[in-house]
C-alpha positions, 0 to 999 in steps of 0.5 A, a space after each residue: 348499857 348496849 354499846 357498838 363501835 363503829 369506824 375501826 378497821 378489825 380487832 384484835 389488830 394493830 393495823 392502826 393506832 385507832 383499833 388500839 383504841 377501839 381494842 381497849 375501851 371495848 374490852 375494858 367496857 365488856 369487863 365492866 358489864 356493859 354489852 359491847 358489839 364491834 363491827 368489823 371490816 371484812 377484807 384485807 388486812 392492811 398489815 400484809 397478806 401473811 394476817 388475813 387468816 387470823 380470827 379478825 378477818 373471819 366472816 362470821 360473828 365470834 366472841 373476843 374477850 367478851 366482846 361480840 364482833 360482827 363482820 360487815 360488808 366491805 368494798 376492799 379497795 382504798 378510799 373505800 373500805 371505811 366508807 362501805 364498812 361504816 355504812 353497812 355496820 351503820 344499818 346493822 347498828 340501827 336494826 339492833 337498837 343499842 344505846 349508843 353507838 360510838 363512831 371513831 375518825 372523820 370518814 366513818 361518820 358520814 353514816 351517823 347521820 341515819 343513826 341520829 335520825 334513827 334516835 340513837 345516841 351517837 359519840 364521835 372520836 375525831 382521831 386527828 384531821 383526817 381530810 389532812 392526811 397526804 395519801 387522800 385525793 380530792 374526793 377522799 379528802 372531801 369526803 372526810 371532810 363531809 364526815 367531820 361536818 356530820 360528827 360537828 353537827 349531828 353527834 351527841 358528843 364529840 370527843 377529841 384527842 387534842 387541845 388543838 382539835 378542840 379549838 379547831 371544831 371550835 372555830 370553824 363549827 361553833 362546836 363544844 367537844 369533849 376532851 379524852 386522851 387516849 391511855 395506856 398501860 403499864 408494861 413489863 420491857 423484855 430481853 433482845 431475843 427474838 430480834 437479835 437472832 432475826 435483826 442482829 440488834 441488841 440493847 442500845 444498838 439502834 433507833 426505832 421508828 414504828 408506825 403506818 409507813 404513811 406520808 404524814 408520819 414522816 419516815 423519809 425526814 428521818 432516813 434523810 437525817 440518819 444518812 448524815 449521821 456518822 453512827 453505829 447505831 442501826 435504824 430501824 423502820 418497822 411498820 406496814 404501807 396502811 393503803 401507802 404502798 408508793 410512799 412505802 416503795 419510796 422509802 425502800 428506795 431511799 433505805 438502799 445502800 446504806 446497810 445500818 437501815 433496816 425495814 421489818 415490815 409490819 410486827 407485832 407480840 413478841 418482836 414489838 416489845 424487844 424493839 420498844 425495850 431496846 430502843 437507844 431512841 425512839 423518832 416520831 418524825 410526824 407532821 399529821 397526828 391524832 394523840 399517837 398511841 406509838 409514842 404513849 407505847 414507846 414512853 410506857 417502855 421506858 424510851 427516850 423520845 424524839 418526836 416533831 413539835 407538833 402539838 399533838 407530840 408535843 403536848 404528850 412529853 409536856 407535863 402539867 409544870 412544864 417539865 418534858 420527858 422527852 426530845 423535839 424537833 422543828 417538824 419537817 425540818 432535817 437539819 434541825 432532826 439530824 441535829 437533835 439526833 446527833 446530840 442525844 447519840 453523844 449525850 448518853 447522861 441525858 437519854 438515860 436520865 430521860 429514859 429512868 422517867 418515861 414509863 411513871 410518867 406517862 402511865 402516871 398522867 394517861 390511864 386506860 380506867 379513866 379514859 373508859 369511866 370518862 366514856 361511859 359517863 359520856 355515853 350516858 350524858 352523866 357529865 353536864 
């Protein structure tokens, strides 16, 4: 089967839980034999300037883990990048014929109207309300708001990630979706080595968050509610501004002063495994998400988590019986976050018990092989 893949920034990145994704069903799809083409961004990386040099960013097609990557043509400015990257790589699409092509997030499935037009079968991944999201202004936000009512009515399937979504495309579109968690896999926890030389940190000496530093992930609710905490613990902010960059001088701004605040910028291979490893606890203070692959991450290292109750966190640390792997707070509520903080710094039994089950758990419930055979049987209308 010929499959293409549209709507992702570049891969290999880690510019954003949905190239993850893209990531792994690509490659795991092409391993299996299918024939697999991704469309590439041209342009900045989000990450920082330090990565535009990379093999993602190249102009030119190249093989990557036998999957081909295509570059397109990309107005690299914000609110604008998805909407050229999509469009362009949705003619190129169409030109080359495959069997399906599978869209991912809200914005860039304005364009999958010419691709069902143009016959071809079409699947869309809604990573989360996009339109939602505190960064977008009124245009960029009816704009993916146009890209949801596209994927609703125009795409031979839509997946989600959700229970939520699932009845929210329910009730407002009449729309039947498909329900297909993201996965994960097993993962190996390593020594402190790199950060401690570069962060002084060492095993249990701090709290992590690491994501986008974008208003919806709710990094200031956390530096507010670690400012109160009379701790010795570190907290460590690592991620990049991801098109946020007011957001993330903010919370330089609101790290000054307080010398246990330590802010990495974006990271990646080495030093991302040491901090999941050794994290005491990992925060997720969201009040937006999708099924955010950085808390799928932090459980397969083994972490106690302590993430909003929103239910795209929520129901992650839920299992089927009801039994949760993990901490929650009232989502935009610092009182209640410093609180739940503050307990779990005292109750060291109770993070270790947490942290024992983590990793069986979560690799036991979301598992990458059955996401893509899943996918693939979607994509060939297999599953009715």
């Amino acid at each position: 089967m010929r499959i293409a893949f549209i709507g992702h920034k570049r891969i290999p990145s880690r510019e954003g839980g949905i190239e993850i994704v893209v990531d792994e069903l690509a490659t795991r799809m092409a391993a299996r034999g299918e024939q697999v083409v991704v469309y590439n961004r041209k342009g900045h990386n989000v990450a920082g300037e330090e990565f535009d040099n990379q093999s993602s960013t190249s102009d030119k097609p190249y093989m990557y883990r036998g999957v081909k990557v295509i570059p397109v043509t990309t107005i690299d400015a914000k609110g604008l990048a998805a909407l050229t990257s999509s469009f362009f790589a949705t003619l190129k699409a169409i030109k080359a014929r495959p069997d399906v092509i599978h869209y991912h997030a809200e914005g860039p499935c304005v364009p999958l109207r010419l691709a069902h037009w143009a016959g071809i079968r079409t699947v869309a991944t809604i990573h989360g309300l996009d339109w939602q999201r505190a960064k977008w202004g009124r245009f960029a936000s009816m704009y993916l708001k146009l890209g949801e009512r596209t994927a609703a009515k125009c795409a031979d399937e839509v997946i989600v990630l959700s229970r939520g979504v699932q009845q929210y495309f329910k009730d407002t579109y009449g729309r039947e979706t498909r329900f297909i968690p993201n996965g994960i896999a097993p993962v190996e926890s390593v020594s402190p080595d790199v950060i401690a030389d570069k962060w002084s940190l060492e095993k249990d000496s701090y709290i992590l968050f690491l994501g986008r530093i974008v208003p919806e992930k709710g990094v200031h609710y956390l530096i507010e509610a670690f400012k109160r905490l009379d701790t010795d613990k570190k907290l460590v902010i690592a991620g990049g501004a991801s098109d946020s960059a007011e957001y993330y001088e903010s919370i330089k701004q609101a790290a000054t002063g307080d010398q246990r605040i330590i802010l990495t910028g974006f990271i990646e291979g080495r030093e991302l495994e040491e901090l999941y490893s050794n994290a005491y606890i990992y925060v997720l203070p969201s009040d937006l998400e999708g099924m955010p692959m950085s808390l799928l991450e932090a459980l397969a290292y083994g972490c106690c988590c302590l993430t909003s109750n929103i239910a795209e966190c929520a129901d992650v640390l839920c299992d089927e019986s009801g039994m949760m792997h993990g901490v929650t707070f009232r989502h935009g509520d610092v009182n209640d976050l410093a609180d739940k903080l503050g307990e779990l710094l005292v109750d060291v039994g109770k993070v270790r018990k947490i942290k024992t089950g983590a990793a069986g758990y979560i690799t036991g419930r979301y598992s990458w092989d059955k996401v893509v055979q899943a996918t693939l049987k979607l994509y060939r209308g297999a599953d009715k």
